[in-house]
C-alpha positions as CSV (number, residue, x, y, z in Angstrom):
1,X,-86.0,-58.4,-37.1
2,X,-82.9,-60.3,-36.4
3,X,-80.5,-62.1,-37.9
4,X,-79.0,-65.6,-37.6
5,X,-77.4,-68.4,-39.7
6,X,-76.7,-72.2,-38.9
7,X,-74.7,-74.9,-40.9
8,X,-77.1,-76.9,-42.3
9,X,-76.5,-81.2,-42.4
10,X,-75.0,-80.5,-45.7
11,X,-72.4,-78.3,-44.0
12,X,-73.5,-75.0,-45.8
13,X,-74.2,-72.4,-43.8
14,X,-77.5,-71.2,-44.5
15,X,-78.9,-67.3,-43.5
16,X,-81.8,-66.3,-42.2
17,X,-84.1,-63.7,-40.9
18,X,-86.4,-64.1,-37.8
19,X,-89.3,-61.2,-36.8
20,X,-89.9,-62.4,-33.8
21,X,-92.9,-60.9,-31.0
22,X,-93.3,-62.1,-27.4
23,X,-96.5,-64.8,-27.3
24,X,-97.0,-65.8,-30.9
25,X,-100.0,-67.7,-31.3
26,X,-98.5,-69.3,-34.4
27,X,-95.6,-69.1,-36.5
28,X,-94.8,-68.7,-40.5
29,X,-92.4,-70.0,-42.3
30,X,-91.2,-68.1,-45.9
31,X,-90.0,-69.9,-48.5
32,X,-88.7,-66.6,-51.1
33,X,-88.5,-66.8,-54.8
34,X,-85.9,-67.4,-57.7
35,X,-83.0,-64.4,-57.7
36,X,-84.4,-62.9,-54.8
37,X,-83.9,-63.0,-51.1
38,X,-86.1,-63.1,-47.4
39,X,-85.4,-59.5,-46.9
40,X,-87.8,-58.8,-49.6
41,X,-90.6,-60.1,-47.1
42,X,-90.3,-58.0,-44.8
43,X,-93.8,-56.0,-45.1
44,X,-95.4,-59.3,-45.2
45,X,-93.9,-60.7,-42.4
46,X,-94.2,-57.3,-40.2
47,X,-98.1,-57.5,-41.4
48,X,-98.1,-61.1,-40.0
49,X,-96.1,-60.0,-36.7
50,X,-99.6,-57.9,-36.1
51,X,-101.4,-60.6,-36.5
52,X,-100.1,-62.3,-34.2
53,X,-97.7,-64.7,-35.8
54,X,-93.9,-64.5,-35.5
55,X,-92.3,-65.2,-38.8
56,X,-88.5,-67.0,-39.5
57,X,-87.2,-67.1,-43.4
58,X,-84.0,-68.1,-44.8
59,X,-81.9,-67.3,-47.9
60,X,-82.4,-70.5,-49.5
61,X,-79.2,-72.2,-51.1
62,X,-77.3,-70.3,-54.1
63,X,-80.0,-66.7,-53.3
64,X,-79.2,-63.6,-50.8
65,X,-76.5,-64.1,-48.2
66,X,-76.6,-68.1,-48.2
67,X,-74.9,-67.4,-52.1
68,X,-71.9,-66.3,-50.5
69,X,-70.5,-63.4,-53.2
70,X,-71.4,-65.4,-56.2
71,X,-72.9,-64.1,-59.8
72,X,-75.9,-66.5,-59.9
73,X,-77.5,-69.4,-58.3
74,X,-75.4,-72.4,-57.3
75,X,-77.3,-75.3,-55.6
76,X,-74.0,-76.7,-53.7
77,X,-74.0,-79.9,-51.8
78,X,-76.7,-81.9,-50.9
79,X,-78.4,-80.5,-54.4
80,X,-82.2,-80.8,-54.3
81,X,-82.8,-82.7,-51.1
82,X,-80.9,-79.6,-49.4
83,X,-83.2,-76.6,-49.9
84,X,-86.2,-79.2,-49.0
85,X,-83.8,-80.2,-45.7
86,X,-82.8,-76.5,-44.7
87,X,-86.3,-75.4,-44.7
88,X,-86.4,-78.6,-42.0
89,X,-84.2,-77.2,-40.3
90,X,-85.6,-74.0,-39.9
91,X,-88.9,-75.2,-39.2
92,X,-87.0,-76.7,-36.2
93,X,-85.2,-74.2,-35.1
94,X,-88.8,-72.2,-34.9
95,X,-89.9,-75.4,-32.5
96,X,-87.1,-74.7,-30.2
97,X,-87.8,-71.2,-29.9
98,X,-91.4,-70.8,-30.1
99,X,-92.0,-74.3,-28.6
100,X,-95.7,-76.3,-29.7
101,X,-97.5,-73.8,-31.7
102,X,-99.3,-73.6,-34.7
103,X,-96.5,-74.0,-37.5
104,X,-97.4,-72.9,-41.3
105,X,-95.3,-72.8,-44.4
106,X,-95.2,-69.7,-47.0
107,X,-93.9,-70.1,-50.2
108,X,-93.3,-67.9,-53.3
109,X,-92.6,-69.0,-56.9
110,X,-89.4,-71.3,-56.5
111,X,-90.4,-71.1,-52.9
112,X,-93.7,-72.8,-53.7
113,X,-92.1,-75.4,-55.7
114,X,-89.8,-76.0,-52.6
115,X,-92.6,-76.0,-50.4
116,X,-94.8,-78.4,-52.3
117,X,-91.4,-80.8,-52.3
118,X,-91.4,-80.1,-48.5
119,X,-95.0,-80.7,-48.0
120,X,-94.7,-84.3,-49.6
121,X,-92.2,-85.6,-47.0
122,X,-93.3,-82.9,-43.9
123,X,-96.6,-81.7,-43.6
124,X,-97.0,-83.9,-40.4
125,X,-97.9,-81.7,-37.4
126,X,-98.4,-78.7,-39.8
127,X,-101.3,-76.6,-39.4
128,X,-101.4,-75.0,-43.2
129,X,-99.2,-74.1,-46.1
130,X,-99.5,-71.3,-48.7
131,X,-98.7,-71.4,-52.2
132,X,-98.3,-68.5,-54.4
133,X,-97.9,-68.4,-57.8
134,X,-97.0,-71.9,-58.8
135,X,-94.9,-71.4,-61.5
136,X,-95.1,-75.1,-63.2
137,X,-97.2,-77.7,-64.7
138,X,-97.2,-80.2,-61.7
139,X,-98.1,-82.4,-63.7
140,X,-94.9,-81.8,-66.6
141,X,-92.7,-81.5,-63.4
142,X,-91.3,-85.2,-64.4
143,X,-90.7,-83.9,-68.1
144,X,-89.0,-80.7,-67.4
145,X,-86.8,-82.7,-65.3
146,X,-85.8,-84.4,-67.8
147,X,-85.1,-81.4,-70.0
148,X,-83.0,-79.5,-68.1
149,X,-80.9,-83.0,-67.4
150,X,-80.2,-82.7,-70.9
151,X,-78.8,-79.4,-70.6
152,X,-76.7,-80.0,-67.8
153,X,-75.5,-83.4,-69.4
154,X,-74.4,-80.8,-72.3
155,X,-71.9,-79.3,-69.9
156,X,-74.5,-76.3,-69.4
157,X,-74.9,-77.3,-65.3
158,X,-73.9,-73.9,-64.0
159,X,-74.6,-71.5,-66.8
160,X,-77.5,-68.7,-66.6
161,X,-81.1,-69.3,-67.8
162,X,-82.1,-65.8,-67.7
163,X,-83.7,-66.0,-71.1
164,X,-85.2,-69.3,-70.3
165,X,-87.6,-67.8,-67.8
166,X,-87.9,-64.5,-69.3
167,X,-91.3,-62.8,-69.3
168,X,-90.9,-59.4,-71.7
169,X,-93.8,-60.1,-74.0
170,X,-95.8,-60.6,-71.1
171,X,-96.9,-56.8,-70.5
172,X,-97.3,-54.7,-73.2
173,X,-95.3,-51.9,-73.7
174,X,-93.5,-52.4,-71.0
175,X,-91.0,-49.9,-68.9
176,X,-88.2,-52.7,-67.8
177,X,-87.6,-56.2,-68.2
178,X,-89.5,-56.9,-64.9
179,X,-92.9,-55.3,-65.6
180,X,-94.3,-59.2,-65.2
181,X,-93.6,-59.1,-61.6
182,X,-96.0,-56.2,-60.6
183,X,-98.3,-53.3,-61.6
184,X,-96.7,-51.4,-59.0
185,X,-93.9,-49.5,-60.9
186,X,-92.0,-48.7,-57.2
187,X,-91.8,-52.1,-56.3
188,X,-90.4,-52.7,-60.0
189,X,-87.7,-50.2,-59.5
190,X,-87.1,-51.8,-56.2
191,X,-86.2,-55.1,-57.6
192,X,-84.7,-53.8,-60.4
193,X,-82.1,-51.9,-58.1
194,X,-81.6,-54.5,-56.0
195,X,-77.8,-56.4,-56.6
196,X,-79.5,-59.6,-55.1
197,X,-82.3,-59.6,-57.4
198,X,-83.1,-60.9,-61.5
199,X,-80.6,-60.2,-63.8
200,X,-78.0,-59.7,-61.2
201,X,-78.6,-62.8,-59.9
202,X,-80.3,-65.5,-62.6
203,X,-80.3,-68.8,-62.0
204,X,-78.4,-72.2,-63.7
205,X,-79.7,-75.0,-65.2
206,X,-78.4,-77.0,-62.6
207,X,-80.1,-75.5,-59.8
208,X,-83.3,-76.0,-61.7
209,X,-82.4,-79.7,-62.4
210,X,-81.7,-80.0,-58.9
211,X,-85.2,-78.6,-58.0
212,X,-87.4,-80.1,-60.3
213,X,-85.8,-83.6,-59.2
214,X,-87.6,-83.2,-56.0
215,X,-90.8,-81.7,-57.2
216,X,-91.3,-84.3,-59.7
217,X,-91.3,-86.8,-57.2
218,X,-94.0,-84.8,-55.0
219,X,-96.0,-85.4,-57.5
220,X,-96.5,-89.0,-57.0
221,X,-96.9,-88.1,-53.3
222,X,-99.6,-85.2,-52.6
223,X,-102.2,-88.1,-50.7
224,X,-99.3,-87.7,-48.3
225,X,-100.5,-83.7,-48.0
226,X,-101.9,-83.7,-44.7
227,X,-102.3,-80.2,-43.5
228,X,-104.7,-77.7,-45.6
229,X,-103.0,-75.3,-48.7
230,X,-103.9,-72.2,-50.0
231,X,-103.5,-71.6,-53.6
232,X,-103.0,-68.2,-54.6
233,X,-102.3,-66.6,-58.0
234,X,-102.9,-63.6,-60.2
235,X,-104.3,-64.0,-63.4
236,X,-102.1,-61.8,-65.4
237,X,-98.9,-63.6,-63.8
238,X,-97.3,-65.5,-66.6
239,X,-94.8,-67.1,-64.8
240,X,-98.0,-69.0,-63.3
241,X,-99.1,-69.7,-66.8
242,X,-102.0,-66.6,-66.0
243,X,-103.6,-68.7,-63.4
244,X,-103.3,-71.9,-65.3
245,X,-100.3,-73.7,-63.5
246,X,-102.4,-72.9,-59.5
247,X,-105.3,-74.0,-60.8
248,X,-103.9,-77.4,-62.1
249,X,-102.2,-77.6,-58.7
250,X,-105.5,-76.9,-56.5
251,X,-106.9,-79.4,-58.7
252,X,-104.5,-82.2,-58.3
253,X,-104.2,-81.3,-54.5
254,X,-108.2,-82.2,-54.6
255,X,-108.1,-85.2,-55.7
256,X,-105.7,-86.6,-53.8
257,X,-107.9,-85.5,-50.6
258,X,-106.2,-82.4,-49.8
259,X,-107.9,-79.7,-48.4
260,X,-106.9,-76.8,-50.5
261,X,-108.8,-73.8,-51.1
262,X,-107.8,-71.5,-54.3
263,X,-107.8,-67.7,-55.6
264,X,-107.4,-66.5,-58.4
265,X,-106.7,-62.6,-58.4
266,X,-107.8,-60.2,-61.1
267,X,-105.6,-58.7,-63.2
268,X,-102.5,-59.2,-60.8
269,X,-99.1,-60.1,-61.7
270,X,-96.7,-62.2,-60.2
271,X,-95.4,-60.8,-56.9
272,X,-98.9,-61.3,-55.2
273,X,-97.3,-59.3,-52.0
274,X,-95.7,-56.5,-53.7
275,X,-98.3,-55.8,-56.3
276,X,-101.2,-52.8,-56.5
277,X,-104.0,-54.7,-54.3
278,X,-101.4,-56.4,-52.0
279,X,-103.4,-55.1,-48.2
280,X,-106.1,-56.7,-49.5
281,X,-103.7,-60.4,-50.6
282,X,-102.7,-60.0,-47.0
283,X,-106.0,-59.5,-45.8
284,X,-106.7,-62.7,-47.1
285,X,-103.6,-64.5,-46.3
286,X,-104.1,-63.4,-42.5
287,X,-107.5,-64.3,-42.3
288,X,-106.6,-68.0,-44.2
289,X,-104.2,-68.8,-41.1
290,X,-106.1,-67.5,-38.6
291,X,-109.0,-69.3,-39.1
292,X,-107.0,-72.7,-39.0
293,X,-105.4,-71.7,-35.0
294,X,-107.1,-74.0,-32.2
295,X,-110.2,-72.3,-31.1
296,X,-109.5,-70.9,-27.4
């Protein structure tokens, strides 16, 4: 794994992390999650280096080393268009290195939110996205825009929201405040510990005003969709609204003529990759992309 940064057209120098491997046939692009970071991928994208992919993700705007020392998530300039633009720009930088092969986007939580914004205005020339646990009504994206704009209005823009996507009643009896993410109590502790991650990290209402302003939109716009998605979700994940929010996705994605395929996983949380059954989530996920590369 290396890694690089590049000053993005809003002039913020964005990070990244590339796992690269001589010959890809194909390459993935990772989209992470709210108060997290790419490092977090690394299994994933190590999995994906054996299957032949190579594998570039960025610290999106305001998360990991693109946050630049501060206490929580600040969108910066450009707001929502930016995160939507520097996964752009990585997706070119991929095309300069790799040159003409099969490109596909990965994105987690937040990250699918950006990457179903992305999808609206990029899927051109891409040959598949994932989405993992969608964590909003697409359909309400429009209204919850409209709420957080009345927090921000209230002079709220850059203060936490930790409570507002809190998830403690979602597990019962539960060890920390981060059961919700997985049944694996390791990979709990793991993002528990980690300065980057959650509570250490949360969020603004701004940044989430800034988001949603673009997903709304991409609403409007998913007959514009024109590579294949995967939906994936656990159904015990209630950031995902237990499978609810993915399932209304896939849905909408279906009748807007998108060729989307969904799955629904028993009784997994929300961190599909770090969770108990995770080899066999990237079992699946492998065999997904491979099965869209050009025949020989």
């Amino acid at each position: 794994m290396v890694e690089r940064r590049f000053v993005d057209r809003h002039g913020v120098e964005v990070f990244t992390r590339w796992w690269r491997i001589d010959a890809p046939e194909g390459v993935v692009l990772v989209s992470h999650g709210a108060s997290e970071h790419s490092a977090r991928y690394d299994r994933f994208a190590r999995a994906l280096n054996t299957a032949g992919f190579a594998v570039a993700a960025l610290d999106h705007r305001g998360h990991g080393h693109t946050a630049t020392g501060a206490d929580r998530a600040l969108m910066g300039s450009g707001g929502g268009d930016a995160v939507v633009d520097d996964l752009h720009e990585l997706r070119a930088a991929t095309n300069a290195e790799f040159g003409d092969i099969p490109t596909f986007v990965f994105g987690h939580s937040m990250g699918a939110l950006i990457g179903l914004a992305y999808l609206a205005r990029h899927a051109g020339g891409l040959a598949g996205s994932v989405l993992c646990g969608f964590p909003a009504d697409v359909d309400g994206a429009a209204a919850l825009a409209e709420l957080l704009r009345g927090f921000a209005d209230a002079g709220m823009r850059d203060d936490p929201v930790a409570d507002l996507l809190s998830h403690d009643d979602a597990v019962s009896s539960p060890r920390t405040r981060y059961d919700w993410l997985s049944r694996d109590p390791d990979e709990v502790d793991r993002h528990v510990a980690d300065p980057m991650c959650g509570d250490d990290h949360p969020l603004t209402y701004g940044y989430l005003l800034d988001l949603f302003d673009v997903v709304a939109p991409a609403r409007q716009r998913l007959s514009a969709i024109s590579c294949p998605v995967f939906v994936i979700a656990g159904d015990h994940d209630p950031a995902a609204a237990m499978g609810a929010h993915p399932t209304s996705l896939a849905t909408a994605l279906e009748a807007d003529g998108v060729a989307v395929d969904l799955k629904i996983y028993e009784g997994a949380r929300h961190e599909l990759l770090n969770e108990t059954n995770r080899d066999d989530v990237t079992a699946d996920l492998v065999a997904w992309l491979r099965a869209r590369l050009p025949r020989a």
